[in-house]
C-alpha positions, -999 to +999 in steps of 0.1 A: -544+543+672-524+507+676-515+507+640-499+546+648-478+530+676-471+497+659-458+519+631-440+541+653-427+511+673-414+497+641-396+529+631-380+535+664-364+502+663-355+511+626-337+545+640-315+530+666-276+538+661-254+522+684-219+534+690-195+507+702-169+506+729-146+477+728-124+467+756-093+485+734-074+520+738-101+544+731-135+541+712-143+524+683-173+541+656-189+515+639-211+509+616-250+507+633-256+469+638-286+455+615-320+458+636-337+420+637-369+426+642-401+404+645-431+398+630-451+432+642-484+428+621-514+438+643-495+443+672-497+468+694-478+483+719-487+508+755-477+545+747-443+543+772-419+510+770-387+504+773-360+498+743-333+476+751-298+471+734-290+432+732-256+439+712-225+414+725-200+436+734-216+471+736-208+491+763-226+523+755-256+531+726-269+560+712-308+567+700-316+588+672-354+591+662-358+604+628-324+622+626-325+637+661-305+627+687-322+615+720-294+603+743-272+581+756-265+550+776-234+539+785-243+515+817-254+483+815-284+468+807-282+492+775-318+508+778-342+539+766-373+546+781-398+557+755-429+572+758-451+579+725-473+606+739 
């Protein structure tokens, strides 16, 4: 079951599309910034956490799991809460 969420985990962070607002007239689309992510061999995570945005600049952020849109934040701290169950 850990290597389910660790793979899950790994592909949600893999999913996220952020849509940028910058302080200029109206919105700018942008392409999604690259995902950094850490070493996640073996580890494991509890089935509900919470994804944060750490993007400089971003003032709203989009999530999209596997194609599907799952919603949108646009105050700050950037965050989803998740739940795998």
């Amino acid at each position: 079951m850990s290597f389910r969420r660790t793979t899950f985990l790994v592909s949600l962070c893999a999913a996220l599309v952020a849509v940028i607002e910058v302080g200029a007239v109206g919105a700018v689309e942008t392409n999604p910034p690259g995902v950094a992510l850490s070493t996640l061999d073996g580890a494991t995570t509890t089935t509900s956490f919470t994804l944060v945005v750490d993007f400089a600049g971003a003032s709203s952020a989009k999530l999209v799991i596997d194609g599907q849109y799952v919603g949108e934040d646009t105050q700050a701290p950037l965050t989803f809460d998740v739940s795998v169950t």
